[in-house]
DRENDO-1510 file (C-alpha; in Angstrom, 1 decimal, always signed):
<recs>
REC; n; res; u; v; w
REC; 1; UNK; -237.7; +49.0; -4.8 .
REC; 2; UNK; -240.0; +50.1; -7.5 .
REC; 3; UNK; -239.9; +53.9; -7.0 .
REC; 4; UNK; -243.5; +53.4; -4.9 .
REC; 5; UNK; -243.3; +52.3; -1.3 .
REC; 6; UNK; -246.4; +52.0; +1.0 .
REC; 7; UNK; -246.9; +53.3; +4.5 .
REC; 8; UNK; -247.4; +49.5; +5.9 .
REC; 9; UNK; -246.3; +46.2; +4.8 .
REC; 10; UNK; -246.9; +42.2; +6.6 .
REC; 11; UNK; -244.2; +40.1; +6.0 .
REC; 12; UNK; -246.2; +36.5; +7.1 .
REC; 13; UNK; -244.8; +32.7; +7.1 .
REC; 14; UNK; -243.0; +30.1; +8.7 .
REC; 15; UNK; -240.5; +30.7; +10.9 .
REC; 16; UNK; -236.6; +30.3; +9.1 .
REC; 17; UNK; -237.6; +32.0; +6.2 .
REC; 18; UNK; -236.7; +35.0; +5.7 .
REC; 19; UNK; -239.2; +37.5; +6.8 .
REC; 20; UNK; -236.8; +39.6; +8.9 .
REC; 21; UNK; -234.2; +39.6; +6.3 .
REC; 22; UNK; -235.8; +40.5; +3.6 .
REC; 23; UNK; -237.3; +43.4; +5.6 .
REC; 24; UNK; -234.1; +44.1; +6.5 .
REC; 25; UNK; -232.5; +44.1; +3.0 .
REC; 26; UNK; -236.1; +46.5; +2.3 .
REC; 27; UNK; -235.2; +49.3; +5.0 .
REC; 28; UNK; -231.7; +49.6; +3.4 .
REC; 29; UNK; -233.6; +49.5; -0.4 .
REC; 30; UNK; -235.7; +52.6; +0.6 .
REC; 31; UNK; -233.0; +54.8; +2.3 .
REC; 32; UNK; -230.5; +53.6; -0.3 .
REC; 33; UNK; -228.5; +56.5; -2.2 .
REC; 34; UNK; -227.3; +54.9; -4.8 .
REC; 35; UNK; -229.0; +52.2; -5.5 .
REC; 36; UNK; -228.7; +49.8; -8.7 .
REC; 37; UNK; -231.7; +48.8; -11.4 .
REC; 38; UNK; -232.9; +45.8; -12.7 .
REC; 39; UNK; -235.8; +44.9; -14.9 .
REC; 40; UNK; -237.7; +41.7; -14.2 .
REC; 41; UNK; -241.2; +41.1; -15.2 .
REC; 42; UNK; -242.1; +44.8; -16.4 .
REC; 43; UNK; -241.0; +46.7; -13.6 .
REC; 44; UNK; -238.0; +47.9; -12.3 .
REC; 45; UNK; -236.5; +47.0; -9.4 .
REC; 46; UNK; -233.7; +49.1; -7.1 .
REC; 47; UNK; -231.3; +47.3; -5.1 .
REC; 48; UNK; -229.8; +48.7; -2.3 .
REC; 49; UNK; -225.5; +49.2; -3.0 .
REC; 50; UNK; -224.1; +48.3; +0.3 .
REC; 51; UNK; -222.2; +51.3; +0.5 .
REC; 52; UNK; -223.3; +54.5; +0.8 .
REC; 53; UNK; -223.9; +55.5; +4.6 .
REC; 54; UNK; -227.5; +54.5; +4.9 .
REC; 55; UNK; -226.5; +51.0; +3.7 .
REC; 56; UNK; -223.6; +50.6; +5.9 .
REC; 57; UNK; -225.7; +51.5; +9.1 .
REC; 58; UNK; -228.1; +49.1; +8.5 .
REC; 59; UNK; -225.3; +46.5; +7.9 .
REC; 60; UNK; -224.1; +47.2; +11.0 .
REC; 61; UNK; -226.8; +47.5; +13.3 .
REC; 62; UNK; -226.3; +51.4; +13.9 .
REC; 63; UNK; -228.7; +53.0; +11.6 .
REC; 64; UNK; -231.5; +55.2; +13.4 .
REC; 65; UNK; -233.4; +55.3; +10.8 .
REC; 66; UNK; -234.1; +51.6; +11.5 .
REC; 67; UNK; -236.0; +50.7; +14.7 .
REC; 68; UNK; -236.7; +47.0; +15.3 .
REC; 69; UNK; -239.4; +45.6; +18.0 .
REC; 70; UNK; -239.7; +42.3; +19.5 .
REC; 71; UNK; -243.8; +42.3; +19.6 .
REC; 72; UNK; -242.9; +39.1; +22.4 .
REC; 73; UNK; -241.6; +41.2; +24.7 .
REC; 74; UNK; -242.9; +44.6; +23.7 .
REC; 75; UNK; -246.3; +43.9; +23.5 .
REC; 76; UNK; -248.6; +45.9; +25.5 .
REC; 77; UNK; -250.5; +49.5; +24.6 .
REC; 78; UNK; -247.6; +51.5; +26.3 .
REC; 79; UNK; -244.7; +50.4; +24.0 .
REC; 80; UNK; -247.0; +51.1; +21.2 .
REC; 81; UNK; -247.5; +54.5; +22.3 .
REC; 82; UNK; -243.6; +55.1; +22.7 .
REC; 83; UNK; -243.6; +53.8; +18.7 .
REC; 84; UNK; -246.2; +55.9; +17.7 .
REC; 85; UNK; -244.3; +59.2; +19.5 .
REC; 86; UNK; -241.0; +57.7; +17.7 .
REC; 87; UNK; -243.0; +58.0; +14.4 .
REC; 88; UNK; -243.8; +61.4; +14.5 .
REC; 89; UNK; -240.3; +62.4; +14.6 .
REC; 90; UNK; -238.6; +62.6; +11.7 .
REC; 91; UNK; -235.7; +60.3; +10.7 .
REC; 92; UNK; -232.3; +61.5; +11.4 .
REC; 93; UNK; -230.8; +60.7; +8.2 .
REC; 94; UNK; -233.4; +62.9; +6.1 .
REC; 95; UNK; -235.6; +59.9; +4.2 .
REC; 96; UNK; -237.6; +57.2; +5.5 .
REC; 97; UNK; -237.9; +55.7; +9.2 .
REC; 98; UNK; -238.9; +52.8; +9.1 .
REC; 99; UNK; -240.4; +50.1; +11.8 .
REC; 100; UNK; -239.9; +46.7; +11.7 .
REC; 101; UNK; -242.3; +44.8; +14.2 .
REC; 102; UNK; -241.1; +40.7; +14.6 .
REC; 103; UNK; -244.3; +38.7; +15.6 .
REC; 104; UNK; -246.2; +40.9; +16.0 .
REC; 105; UNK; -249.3; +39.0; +16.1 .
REC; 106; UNK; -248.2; +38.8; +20.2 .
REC; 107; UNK; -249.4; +42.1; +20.5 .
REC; 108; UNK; -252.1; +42.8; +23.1 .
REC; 109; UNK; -255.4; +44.2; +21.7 .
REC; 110; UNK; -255.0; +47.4; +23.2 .
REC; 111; UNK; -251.9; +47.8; +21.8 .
REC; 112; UNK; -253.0; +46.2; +18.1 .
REC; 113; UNK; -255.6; +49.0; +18.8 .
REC; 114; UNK; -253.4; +51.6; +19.3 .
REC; 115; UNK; -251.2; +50.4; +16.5 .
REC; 116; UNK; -254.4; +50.7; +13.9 .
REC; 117; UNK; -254.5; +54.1; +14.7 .
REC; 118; UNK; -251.5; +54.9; +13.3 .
REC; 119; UNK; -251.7; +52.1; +10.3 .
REC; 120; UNK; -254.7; +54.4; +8.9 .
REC; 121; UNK; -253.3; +58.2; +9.6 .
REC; 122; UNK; -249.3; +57.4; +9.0 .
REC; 123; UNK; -246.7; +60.6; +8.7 .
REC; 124; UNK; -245.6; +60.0; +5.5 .
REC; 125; UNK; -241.8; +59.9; +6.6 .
REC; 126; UNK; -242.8; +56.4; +7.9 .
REC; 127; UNK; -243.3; +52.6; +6.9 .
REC; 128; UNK; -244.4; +49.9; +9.1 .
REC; 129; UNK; -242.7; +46.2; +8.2 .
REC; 130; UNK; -244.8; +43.9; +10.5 .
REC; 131; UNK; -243.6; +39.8; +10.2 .
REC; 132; UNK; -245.1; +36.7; +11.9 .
REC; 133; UNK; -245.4; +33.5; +11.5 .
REC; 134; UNK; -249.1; +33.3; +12.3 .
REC; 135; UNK; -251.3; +35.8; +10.5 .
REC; 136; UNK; -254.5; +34.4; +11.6 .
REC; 137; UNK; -254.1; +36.0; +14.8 .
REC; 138; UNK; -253.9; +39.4; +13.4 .
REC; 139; UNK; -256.8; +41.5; +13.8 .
REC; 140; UNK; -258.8; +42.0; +10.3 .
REC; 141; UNK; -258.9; +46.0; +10.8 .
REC; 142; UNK; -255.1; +46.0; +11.0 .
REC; 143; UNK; -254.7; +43.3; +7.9 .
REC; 144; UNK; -256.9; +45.8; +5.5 .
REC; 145; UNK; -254.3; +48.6; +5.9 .
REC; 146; UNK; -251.1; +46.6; +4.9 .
REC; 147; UNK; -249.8; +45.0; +1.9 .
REC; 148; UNK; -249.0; +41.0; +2.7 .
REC; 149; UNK; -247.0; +38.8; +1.5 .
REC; 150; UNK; -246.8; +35.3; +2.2 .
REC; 151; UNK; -243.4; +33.5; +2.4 .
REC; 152; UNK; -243.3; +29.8; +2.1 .
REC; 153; UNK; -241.2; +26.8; +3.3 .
REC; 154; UNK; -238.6; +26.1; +1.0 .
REC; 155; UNK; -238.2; +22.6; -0.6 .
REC; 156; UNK; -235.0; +19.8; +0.8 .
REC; 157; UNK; -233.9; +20.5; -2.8 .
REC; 158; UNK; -233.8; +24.4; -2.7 .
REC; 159; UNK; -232.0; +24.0; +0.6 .
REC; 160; UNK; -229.7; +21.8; -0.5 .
REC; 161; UNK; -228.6; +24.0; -3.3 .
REC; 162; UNK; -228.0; +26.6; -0.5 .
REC; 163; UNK; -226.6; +25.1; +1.7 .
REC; 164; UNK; -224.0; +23.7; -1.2 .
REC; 165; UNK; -222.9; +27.7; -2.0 .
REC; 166; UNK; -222.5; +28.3; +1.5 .
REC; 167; UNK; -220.0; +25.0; +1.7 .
REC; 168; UNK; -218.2; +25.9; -1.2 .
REC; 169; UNK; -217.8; +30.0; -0.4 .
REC; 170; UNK; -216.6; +29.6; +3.5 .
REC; 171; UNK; -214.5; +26.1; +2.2 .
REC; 172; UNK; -216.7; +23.5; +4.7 .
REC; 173; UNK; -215.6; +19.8; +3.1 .
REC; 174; UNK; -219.0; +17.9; +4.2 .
REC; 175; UNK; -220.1; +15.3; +2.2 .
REC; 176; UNK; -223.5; +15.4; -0.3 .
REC; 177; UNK; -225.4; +13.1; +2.0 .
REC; 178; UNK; -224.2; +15.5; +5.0 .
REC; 179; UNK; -225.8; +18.4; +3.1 .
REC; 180; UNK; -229.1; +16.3; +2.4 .
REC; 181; UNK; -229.3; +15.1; +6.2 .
REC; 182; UNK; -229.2; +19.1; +7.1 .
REC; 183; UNK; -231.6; +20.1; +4.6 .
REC; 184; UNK; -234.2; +17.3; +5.6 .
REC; 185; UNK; -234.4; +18.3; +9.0 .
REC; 186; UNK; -234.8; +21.6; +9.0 .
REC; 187; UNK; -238.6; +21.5; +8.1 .
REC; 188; UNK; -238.0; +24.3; +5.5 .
REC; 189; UNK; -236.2; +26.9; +7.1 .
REC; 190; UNK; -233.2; +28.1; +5.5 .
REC; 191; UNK; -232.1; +29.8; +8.6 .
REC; 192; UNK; -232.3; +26.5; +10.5 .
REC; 193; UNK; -230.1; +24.9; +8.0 .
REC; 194; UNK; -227.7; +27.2; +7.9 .
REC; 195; UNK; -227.5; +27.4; +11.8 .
REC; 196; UNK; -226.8; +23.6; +12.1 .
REC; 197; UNK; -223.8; +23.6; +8.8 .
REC; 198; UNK; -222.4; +26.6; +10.8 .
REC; 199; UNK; -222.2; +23.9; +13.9 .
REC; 200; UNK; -220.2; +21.3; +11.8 .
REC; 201; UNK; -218.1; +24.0; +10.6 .
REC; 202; UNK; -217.6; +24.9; +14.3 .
REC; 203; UNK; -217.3; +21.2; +15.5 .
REC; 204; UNK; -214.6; +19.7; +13.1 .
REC; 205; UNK; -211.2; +21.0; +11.9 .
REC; 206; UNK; -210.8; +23.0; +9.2 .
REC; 207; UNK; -210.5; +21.4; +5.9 .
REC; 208; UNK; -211.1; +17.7; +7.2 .
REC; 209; UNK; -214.0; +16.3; +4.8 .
REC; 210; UNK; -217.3; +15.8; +7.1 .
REC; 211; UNK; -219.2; +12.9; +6.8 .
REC; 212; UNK; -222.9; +12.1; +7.3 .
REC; 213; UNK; -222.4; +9.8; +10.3 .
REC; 214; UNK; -220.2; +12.7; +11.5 .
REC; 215; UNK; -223.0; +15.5; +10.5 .
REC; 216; UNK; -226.1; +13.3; +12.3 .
REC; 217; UNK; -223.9; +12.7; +15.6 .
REC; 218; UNK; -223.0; +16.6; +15.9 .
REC; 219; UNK; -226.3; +17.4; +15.0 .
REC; 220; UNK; -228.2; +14.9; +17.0 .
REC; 221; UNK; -229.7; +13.8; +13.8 .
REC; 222; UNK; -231.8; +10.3; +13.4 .
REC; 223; UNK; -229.5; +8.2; +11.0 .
REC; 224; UNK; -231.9; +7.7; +8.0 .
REC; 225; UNK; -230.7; +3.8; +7.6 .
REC; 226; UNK; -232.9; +3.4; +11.0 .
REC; 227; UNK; -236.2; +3.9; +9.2 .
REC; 228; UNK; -235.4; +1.7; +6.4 .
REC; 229; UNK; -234.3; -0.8; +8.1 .
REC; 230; UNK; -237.1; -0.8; +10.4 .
REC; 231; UNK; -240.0; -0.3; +7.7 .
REC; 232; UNK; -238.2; -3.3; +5.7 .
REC; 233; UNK; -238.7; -5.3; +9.3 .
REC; 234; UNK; -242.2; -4.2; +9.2 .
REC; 235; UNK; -243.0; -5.3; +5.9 .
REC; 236; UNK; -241.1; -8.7; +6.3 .
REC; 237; UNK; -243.1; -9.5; +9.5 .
REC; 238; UNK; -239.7; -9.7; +11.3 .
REC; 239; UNK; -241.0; -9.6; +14.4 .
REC; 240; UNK; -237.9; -9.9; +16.6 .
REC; 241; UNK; -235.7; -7.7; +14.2 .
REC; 242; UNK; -238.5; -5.0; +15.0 .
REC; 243; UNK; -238.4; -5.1; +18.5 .
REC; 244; UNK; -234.4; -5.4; +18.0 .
REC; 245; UNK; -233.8; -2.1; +16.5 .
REC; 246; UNK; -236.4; -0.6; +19.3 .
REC; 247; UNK; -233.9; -1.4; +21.5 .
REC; 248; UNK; -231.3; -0.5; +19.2 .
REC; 249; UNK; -232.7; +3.5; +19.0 .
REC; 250; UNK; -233.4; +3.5; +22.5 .
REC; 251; UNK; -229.8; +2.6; +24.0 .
REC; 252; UNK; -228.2; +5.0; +21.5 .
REC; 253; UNK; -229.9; +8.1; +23.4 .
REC; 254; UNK; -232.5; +8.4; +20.9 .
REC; 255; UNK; -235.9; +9.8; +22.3 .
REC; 256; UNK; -238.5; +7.4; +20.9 .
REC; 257; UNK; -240.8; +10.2; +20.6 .
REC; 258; UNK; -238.6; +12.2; +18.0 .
REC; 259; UNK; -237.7; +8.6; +16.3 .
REC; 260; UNK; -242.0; +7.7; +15.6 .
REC; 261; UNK; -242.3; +11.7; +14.6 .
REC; 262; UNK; -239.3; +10.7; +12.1 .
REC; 263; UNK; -240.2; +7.3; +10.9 .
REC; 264; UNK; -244.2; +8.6; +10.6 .
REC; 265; UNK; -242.6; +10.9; +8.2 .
REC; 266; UNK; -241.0; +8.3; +6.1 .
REC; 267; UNK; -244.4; +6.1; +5.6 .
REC; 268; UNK; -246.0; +9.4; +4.5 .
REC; 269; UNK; -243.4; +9.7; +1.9 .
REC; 270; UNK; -243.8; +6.3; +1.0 .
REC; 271; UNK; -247.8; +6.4; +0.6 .
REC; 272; UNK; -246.7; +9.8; -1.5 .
REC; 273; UNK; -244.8; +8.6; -3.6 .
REC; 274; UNK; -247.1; +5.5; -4.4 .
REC; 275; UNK; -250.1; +7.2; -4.5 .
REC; 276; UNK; -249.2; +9.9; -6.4 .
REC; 277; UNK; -245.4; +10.6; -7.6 .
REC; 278; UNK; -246.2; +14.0; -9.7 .
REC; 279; UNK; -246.9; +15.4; -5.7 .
REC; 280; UNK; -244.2; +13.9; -4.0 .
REC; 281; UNK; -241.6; +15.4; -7.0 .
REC; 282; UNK; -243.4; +18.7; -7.2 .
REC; 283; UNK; -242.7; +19.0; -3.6 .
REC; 284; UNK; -239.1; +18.6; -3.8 .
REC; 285; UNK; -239.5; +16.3; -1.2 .
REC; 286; UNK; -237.0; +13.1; -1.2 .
REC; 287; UNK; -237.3; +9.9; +0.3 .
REC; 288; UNK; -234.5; +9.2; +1.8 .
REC; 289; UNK; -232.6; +5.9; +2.3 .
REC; 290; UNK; -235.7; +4.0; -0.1 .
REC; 291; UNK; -236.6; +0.5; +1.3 .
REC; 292; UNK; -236.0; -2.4; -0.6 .
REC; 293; UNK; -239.4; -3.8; +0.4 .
REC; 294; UNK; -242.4; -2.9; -1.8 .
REC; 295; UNK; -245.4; -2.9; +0.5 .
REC; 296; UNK; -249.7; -1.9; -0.6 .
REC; 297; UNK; -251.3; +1.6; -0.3 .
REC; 298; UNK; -253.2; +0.1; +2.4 .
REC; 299; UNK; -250.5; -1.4; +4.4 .
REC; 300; UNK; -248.8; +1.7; +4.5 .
REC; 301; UNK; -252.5; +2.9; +5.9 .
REC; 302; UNK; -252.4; +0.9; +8.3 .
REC; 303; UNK; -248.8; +1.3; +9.9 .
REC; 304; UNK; -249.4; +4.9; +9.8 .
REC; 305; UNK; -252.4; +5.0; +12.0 .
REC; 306; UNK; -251.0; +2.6; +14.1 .
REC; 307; UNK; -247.8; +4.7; +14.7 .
REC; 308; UNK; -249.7; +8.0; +14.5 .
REC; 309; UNK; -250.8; +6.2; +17.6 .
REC; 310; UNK; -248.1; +5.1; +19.2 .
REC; 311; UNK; -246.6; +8.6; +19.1 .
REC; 312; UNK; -249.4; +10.1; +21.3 .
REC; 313; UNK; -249.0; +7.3; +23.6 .
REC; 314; UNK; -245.4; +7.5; +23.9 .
REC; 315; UNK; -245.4; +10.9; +26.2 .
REC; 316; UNK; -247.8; +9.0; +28.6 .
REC; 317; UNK; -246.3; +5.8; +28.4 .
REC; 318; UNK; -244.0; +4.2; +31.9 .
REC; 319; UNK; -241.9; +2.9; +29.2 .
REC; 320; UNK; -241.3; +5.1; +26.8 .
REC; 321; UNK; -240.1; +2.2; +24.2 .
REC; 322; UNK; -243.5; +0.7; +24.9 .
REC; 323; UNK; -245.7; +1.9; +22.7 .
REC; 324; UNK; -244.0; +1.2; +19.5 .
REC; 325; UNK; -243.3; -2.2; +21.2 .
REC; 326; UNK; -247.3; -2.7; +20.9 .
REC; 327; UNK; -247.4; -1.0; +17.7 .
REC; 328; UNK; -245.0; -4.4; +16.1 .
REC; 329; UNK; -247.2; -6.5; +18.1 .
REC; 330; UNK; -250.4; -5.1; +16.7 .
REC; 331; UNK; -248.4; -5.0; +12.7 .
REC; 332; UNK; -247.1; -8.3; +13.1 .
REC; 333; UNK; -249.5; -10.5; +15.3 .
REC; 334; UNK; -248.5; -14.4; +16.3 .
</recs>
């Protein structure tokens, strides 16, 4: 906290993180009674103590100062209307009551309608925290009375980082390359990532070290040796070796749909990295498992439009192995 608050904030981004729990961690700033200072960029900023009553509330999930909606499942006018009654009462504990409304872009337009109403006359007891993950579908009358914030997809690096403290404060033994697998497939999210080390930690015994064949099999995670193997195939013109490791994927359970989402990922960090390195590093994004096969911009092109493809067909497909079957035939012809 500053020492200003306004009456309505939007919380927008991906889903994984953070939006809820940084509103969170805001509710308990704004009722906070003895909150701490620090100074960063010419302002100063309160943090909320985790002690004093209001804190502990929030902590644990009794304040009623706090009211959280589902906008999913609470979406219509007349939910609205029982928020905006809540709103004119007063918050028990004396400060701030405050609102926190998860995607709330599922809102009906009556009810966004309703909401607006409220957004532009608010008691001044109370602040709105709205979050979603798509902002677009908020109504511009509503996004001109809030404050928004943007929160972005962190980087496989960042998460990694994370996900490291996290190992070494609960004492998980997993191995760096476990730890890279997670934060690669998590798309970003942080809450994803966490979700899926708290699974290994649930799946193995405690204090046994965790390796990354171990991590991919609880996880159901695409072994990264897969893609090299097969790009390196590609390149080669190893026809049979292609169509071999097809196979290979297909009898190990893997859907072929999630392995060509996977491996489409891979050429597009190759072509990245190729065509321009400074993006591909700025990114934080690492190419995992790197090929020993050096192939041209155009080549790389090529295999992913052919394999863009071949994913679209796959859900169509009798076969579902068939379309990248045709997609080797079409890369490497007789």
């Amino acid at each position: 906290m500053t020492g200003r608050a306004g009456h309505a904030y939007l919380f927008s981004g991906p889903k994984g993180t953070g939006k809820t729990t940084i509103a969170r961690i805001f509710a308990k700033a704004l009722n906070c009674a003895d909150f701490s200072k620090i100074f960063s960029k010419n302002l100063t900023i309160s943090i909320p103590c985790n002690k004093c009553p209001a804190c502990l509330a929030v902590n644990e999930n009794r304040s009623l100062d706090l009211i959280e909606i589902d906008a999913a499942s609470n979406r219509g006018i007349e939910d609205i209307r029982n928020l905006k009654e809540s709103a004119l009462v007063a918050a028990p504990g004396g400060g701030y009551k405050i609102f926190i409304i998860d995607e709330v872009h599922m809102l009906t337009k009556d009810a966004f309608n309703a909401l607006l109403k409220i957004l532009e006359e608010p008691p001044a007891h109370v602040v709105f925290i709205l979050a979603t993950t798509e902002a677009h579908k908020i109504p511009p009358t509503v996004l001109s009375r809030v404050q928004k914030f943007d929160f972005k997809r962190l980087n496989p690096g960042q998460v990694f980082k994370k996900l490291n403290r996290v190992a070494d404060k609960e004492k998980i033994r997993i191995s760096a390359e476990g730890l890279r697998a997670i934060a690669l497939s998590c798309d970003g999210a942080l809450r994803d990532a966490e979700v899926a080390l708290s699974k290994i930690q649930a799946a193995t015994p405690p204090g046994r070290a965790v390796s990354v064949d171990e991590v991919n099999e609880i996880l159901g995670l695409i072994p990264s040796n897969y893609f090299r193997d097969f790009f390196s195939f590609l390149a080669n013109g190893d026809k049979p070796a292609a169509i071999g490791l097809i196979h290979e994927v297909y009898n190990a359970g893997i859907d072929p749909e999630h392995f060509t989402k996977n491996f489409i990922e891979y050429l597009r960090k190759l072509l990245l990295g190729k065509v321009s390195p400074a993006v591909l590093a700025a990114s934080g994004e690492e190419i995992d498992a790197p090929p020993p096969v050096n192939v041209a911009g155009q080549q790389l092109v090529r295999m992913l439009n052919i394999f863009s493809f071949a994913k679209t067909e796959i859900k169509t497909s009798p076969v579902p192995q068939l379309p990248l079957e045709l997609a080797v035939m079409e890369l490497i012809p007789e």
